[in-house]
C-alpha positions as CSV (number, residue, x, y, z in Angstrom):
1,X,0.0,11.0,-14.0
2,X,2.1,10.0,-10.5
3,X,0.6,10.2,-7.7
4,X,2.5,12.6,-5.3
5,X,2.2,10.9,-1.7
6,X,3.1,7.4,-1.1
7,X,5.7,5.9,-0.5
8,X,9.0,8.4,0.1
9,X,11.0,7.0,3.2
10,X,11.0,4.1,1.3
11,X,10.1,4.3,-1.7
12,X,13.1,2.0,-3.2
13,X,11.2,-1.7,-1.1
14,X,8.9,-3.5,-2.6
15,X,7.9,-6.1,-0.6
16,X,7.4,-7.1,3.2
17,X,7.4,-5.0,6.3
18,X,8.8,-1.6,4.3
19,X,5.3,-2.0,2.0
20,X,3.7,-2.1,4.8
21,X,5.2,0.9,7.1
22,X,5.8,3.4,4.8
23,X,7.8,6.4,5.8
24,X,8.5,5.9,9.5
25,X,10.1,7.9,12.2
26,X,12.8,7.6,14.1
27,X,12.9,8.8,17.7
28,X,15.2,11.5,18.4
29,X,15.1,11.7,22.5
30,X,16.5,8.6,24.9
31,X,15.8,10.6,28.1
32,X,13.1,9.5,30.4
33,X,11.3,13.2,30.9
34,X,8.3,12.2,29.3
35,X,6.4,9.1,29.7
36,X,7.5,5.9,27.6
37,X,4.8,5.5,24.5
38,X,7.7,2.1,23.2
39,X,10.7,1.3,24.2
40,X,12.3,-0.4,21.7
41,X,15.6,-2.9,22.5
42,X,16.2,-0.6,25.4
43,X,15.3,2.5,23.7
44,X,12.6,4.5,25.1
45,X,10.8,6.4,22.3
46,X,8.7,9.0,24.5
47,X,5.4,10.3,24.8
48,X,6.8,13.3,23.8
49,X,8.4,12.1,20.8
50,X,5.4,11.4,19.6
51,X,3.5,14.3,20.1
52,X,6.6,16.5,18.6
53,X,6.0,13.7,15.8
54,X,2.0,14.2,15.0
55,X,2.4,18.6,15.9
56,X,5.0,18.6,12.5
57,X,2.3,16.4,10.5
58,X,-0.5,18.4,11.5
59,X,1.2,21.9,11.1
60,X,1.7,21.0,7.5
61,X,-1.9,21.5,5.9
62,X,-1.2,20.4,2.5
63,X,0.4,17.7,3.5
64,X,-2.8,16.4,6.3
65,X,-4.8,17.6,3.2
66,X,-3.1,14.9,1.2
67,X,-3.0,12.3,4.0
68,X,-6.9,12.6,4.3
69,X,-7.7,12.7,0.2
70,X,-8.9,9.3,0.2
71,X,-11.4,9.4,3.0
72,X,-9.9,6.1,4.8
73,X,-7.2,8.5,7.6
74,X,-7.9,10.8,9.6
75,X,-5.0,12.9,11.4
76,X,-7.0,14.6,13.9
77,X,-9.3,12.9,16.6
78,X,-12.7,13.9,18.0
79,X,-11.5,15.0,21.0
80,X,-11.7,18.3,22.7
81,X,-8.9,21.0,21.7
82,X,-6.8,21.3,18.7
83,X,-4.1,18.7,19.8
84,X,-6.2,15.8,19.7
85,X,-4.8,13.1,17.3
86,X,-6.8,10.0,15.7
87,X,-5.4,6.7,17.4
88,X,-5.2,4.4,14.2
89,X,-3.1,7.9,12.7
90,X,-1.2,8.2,16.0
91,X,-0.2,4.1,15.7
92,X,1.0,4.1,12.5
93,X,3.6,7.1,13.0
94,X,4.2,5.2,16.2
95,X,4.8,2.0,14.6
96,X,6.8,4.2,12.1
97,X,9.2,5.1,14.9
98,X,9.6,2.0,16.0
99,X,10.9,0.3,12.5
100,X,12.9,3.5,12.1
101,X,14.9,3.7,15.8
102,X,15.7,-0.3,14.3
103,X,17.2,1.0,11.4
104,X,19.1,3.6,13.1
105,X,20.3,0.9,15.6
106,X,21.2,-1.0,12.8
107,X,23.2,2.4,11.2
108,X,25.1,2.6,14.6
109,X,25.5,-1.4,15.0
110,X,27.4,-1.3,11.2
111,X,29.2,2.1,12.1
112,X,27.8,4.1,8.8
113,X,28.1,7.6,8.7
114,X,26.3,10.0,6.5
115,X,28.1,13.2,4.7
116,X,26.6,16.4,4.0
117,X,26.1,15.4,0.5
118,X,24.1,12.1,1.7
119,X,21.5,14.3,3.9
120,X,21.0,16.9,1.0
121,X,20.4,13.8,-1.7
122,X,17.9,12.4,0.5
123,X,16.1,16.2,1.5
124,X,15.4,16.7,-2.7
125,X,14.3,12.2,-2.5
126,X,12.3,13.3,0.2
127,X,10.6,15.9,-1.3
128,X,10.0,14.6,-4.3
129,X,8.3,11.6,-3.1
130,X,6.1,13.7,-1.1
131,X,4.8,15.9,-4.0
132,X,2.7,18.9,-4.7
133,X,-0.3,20.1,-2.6
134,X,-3.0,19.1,-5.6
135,X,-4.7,22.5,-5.1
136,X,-1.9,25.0,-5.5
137,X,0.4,22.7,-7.4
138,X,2.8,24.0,-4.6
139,X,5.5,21.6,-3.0
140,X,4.4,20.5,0.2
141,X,7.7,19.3,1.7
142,X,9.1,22.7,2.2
143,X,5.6,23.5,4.8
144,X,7.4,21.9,7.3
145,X,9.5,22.9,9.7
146,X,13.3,23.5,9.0
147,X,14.0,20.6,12.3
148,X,11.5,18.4,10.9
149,X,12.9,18.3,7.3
150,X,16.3,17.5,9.0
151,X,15.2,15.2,10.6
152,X,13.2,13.7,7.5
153,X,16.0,13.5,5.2
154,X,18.3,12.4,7.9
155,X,15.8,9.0,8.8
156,X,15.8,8.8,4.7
157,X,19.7,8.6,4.6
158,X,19.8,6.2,7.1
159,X,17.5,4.1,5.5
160,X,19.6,4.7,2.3
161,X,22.8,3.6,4.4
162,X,21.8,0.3,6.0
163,X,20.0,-0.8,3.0
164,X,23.1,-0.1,0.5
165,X,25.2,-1.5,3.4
166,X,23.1,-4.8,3.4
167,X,23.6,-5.3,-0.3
168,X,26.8,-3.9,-0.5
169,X,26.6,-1.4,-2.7
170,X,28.8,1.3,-3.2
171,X,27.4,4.8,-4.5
172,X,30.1,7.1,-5.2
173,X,31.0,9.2,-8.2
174,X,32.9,6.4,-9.9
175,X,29.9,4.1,-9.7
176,X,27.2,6.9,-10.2
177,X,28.6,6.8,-13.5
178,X,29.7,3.9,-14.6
179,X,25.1,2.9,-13.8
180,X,24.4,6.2,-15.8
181,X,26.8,5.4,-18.8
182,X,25.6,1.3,-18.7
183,X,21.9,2.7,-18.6
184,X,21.6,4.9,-21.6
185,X,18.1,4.6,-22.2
186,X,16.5,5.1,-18.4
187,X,17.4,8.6,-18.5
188,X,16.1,9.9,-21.6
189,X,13.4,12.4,-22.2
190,X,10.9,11.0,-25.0
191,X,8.8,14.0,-27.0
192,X,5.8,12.9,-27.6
193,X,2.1,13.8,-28.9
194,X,-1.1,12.0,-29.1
195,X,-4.2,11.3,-31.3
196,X,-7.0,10.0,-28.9
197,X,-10.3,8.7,-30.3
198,X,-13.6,7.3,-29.1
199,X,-13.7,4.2,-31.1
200,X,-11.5,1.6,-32.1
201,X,-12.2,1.4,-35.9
202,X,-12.0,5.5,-35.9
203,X,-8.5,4.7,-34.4
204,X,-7.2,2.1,-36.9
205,X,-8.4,4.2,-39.8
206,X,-7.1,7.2,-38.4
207,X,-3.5,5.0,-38.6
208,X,-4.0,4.0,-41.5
209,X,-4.3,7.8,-43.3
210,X,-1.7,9.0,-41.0
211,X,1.1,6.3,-41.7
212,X,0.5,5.4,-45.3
213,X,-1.6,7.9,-46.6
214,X,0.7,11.2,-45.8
215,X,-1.5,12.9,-43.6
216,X,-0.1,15.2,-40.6
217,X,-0.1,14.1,-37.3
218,X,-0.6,17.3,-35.5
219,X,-3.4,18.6,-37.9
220,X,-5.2,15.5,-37.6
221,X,-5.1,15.9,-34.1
222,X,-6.3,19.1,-34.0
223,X,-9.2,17.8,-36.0
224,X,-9.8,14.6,-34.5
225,X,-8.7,13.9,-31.1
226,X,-11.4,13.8,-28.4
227,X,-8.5,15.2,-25.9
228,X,-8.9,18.9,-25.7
229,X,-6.3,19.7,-24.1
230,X,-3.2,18.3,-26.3
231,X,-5.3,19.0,-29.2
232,X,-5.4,22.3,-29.0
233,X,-1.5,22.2,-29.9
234,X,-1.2,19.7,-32.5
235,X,-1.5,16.3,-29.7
236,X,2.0,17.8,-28.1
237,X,2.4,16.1,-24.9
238,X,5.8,17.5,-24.2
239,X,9.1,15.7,-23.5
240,X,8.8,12.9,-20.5
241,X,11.4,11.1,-18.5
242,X,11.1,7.5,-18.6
243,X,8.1,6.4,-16.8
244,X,5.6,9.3,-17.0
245,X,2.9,7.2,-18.2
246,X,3.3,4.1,-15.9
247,X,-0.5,4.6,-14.7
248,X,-1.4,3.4,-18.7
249,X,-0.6,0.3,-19.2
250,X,1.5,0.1,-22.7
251,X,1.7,3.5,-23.0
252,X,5.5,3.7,-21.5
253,X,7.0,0.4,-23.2
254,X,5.3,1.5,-26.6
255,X,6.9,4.8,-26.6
256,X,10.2,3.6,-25.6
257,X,9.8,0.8,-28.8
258,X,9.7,4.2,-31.2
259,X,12.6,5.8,-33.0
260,X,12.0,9.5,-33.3
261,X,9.4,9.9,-35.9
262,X,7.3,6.6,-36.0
263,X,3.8,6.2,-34.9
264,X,2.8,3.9,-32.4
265,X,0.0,1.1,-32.8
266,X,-3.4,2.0,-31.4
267,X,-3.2,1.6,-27.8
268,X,-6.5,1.0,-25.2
269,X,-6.6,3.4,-22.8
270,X,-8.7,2.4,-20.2
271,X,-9.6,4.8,-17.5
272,X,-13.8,5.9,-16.6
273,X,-14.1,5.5,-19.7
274,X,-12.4,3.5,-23.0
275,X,-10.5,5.3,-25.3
276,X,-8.0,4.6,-28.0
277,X,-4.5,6.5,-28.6
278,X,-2.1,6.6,-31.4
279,X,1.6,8.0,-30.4
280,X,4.2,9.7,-32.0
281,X,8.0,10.0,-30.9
282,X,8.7,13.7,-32.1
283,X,12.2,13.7,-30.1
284,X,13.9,12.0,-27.7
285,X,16.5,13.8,-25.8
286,X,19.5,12.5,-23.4
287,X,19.6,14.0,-20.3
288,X,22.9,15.0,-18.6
289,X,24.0,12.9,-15.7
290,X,23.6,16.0,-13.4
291,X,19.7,16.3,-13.9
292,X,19.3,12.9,-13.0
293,X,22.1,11.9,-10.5
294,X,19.2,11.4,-7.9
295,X,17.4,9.3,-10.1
296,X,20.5,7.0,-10.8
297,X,21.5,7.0,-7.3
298,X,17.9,5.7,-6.3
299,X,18.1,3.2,-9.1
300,X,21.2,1.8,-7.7
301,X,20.4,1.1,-4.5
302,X,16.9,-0.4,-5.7
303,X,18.5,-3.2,-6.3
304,X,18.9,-3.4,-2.5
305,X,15.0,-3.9,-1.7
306,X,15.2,-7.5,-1.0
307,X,18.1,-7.4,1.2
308,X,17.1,-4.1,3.4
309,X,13.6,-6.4,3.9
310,X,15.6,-9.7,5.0
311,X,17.3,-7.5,7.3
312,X,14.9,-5.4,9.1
313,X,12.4,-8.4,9.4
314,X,15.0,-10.0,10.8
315,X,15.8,-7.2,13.5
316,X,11.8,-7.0,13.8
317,X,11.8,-10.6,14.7
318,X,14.4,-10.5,17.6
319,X,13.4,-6.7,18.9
320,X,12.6,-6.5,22.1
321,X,9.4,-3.8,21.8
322,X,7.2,-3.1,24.8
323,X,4.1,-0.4,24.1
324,X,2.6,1.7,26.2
325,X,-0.9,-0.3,26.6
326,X,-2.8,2.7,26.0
327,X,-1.6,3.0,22.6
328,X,-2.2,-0.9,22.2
329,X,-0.3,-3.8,21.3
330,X,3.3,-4.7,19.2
331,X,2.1,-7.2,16.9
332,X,4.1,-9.2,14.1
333,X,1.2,-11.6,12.6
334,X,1.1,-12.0,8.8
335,X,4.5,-10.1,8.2
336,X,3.2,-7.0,8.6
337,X,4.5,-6.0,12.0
338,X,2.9,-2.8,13.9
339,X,1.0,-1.0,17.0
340,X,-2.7,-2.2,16.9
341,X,-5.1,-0.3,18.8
342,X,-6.6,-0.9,21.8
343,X,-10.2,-2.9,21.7
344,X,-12.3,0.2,23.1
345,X,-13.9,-0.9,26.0
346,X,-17.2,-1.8,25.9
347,X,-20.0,0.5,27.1
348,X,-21.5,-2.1,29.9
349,X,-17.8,-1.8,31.6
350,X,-18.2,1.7,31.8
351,X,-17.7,3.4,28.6
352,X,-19.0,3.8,25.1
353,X,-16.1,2.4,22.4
354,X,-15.7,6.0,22.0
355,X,-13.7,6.9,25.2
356,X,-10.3,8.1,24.5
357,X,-7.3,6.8,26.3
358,X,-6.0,9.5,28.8
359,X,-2.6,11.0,28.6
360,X,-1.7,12.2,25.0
361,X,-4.6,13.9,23.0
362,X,-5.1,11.0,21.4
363,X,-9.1,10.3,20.0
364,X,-10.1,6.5,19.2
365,X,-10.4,5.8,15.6
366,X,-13.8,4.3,14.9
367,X,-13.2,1.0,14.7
368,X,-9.9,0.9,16.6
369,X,-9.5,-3.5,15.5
370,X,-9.5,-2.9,12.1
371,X,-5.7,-3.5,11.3
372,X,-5.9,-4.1,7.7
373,X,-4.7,-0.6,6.8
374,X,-0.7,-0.3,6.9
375,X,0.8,2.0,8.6
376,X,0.7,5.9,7.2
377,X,1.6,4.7,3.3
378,X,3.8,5.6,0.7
379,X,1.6,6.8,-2.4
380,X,-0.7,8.4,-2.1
381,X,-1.5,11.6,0.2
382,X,0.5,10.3,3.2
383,X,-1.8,7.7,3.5
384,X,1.0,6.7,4.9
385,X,2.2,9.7,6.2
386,X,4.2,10.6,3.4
387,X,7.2,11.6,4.3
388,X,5.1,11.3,4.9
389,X,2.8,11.8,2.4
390,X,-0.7,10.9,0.9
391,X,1.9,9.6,1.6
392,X,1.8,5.6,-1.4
393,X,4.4,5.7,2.1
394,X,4.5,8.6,4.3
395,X,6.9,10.6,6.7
């Protein structure tokens, strides 16, 4: 029920320019051997950059299969050749860059470090934001190149670093768990099975005979329930973590109010169509700090969000960030600061608004103004690049 792309990089802000940008990219390269596509405070994040950038997106099928799910991104352009990139796609990993090389400034400017146990934390974040390709079920982060997933988890680190730094929290063993042990019931495992029916009278009867008049919940569900699938064994949905059913509203905080062996109210599912579920807690299960040190480390520094935003608007707001015109324009209006393409030129100054920009292999997107769209997301198929990821935020 969670959508596997969007938001990785990250995944722990909820507000401002992080909602917006997604999973960005930090440039790896200062030299000048390539062409300058921004240069950011200095920093010259190369043409080349970029390309090495879009080539470890677009090597990674899945993941440009996830990207592209919704119909709204496309990766590749409509140029000639196999390198040529869509320009709205190639801005947002550009734009990406650019809020990433101000993070790392910012990780240099505090003087963080990371340890080898930081950069593996954030490889298994980062490839669990990103997912599973939604054909083959098969994880998508491991597709890409060795470099690139280095270089993925070491951008998510940072971004881990300046933001704890910012809020000034401390993640260490101590504190891992003193959150786990003060936080008992976020890391549980809740068994539980379902009755689903079509109608809400159905529903409130079936309730009735299955709370006060004796009858079994699992037989009654292999009888009743309109949902094949957990019918078939008895309503058994499994045992969940805390938050498997966030895309049903109610579903999560009525599950949590049961003690093992009650039965929920009846519960509107809404979805294509209306339907009406009745719960059962079978178990719940504790699970051992080990299994879910990642989870309680992310959940610590969440608290972090707000500050990590104040910040990095703040360095957006006094960067100094000069584009590369043929890519378009740095631009900050409404709080959602990014590259915006180029207008296309129009066809009576010597061009249809489908020319391409020369240089990169770079293809217009079709209606190269349209800025509404953030940057390569966070959740969904890297719509924002996730980890770039359908991405709901991306690289």
């Amino acid at each position: 029920m969670i959508s596997p792309l969007r938001s990785h990089l990250f995944r722990r802000a909820t507000a401002g320019v992080l909602v917006a940008v997604g999973l960005s990219a930090v440039a790896s390269a200062c030299g000048t051997a390539s062409l300058a596509a921004v240069t950011v405070n200095g920093h010259v994040i190369t043409e080349s950059d970029l390309t090495s950038e879009l080539e470890s997106i677009n090597a990674n099928a899945s993941y440009v299969a996830a990207i592209q799910q919704g119909g709204t991104t496309n990766v590749t352009g409509t140029g000639k050749g196999s390198s040529t990139f869509d320009l709205a796609f190639t801005d947002q990993v550009l734009t990406r860059q650019v809020i990433l090389q101000l993070v790392h400034q910012e990780f240099i400017n505090r003087k963080l470090t990371l340890t080898p146990s930081d950069l593996q934390t954030a490889a298994s974040a980062q490839a669990t934001a990103v997912g599973n390709d939604p054909t083959t079920g098969k994880p998508i982060f491991p597709s890409f190149s060795k470099p690139y997933q280095d270089l993925l988890a070491r951008r998510a680190a940072e971004v881990s670093a300046v933001q704890d730094s910012a809020a000034g929290i401390i993640v260490n063993d101590t504190t891992i768990q003193q959150f786990y042990a003060s936080h008992p019931a976020n890391y549980v495992l809740n068994c539980v099975s379902v009755i689903q029916l079509a109608d809400q009278p159905t529903a409130d009867q079936t309730r009735t005979k299955l709370t006060t008049g004796g009858a079994d919940f699992a037989a009654t569900a292999r009888t009743v329930s309109t949902d094949a699938q957990s019918a078939a064994n008895g309503g058994d949905l499994g045992c969940q973590p805390v938050g498997a059913f966030s895309q049903v509203p109610g579903v999560d905080a009525a599950v949590a109010a049961l003690s093992v062996g009650q039965i929920s109210p009846v519960i509107t599912v809404s979805g294509s169509t209306t339907a009406y579920a009745i719960f059962k807690l079978t178990d719940r299960k504790t699970q051992d700090l080990a299994t879910v040190r990642n989870q309680v480390i992310s959940d610590m520094q969440s608290a972090g969000g707000p500050q990590f935003n104040t910040l990095l608007m703040a360095d957006v707001a006094k960067a100094h960030i000069t584009v590369n015109p043929k890519y378009g324009s740095w631009q900050t209006s409404g709080g959602n600061p990014q590259i915006v393409p180029p207008s296309a030129p129009p066809a009576s100054a010597g061009g249809p608004s489908t020319s391409a920009p020369s240089g990169l292999g770079v293809s217009p997107s079709p209606s190269p103004s349209d800025t509404s769209q953030p940057p390569v997301s966070d959740t969904t198929p890297a719509a924002t690049v996730p980890a770039q990821a359908p991405p709901t935020s991306s690289p």
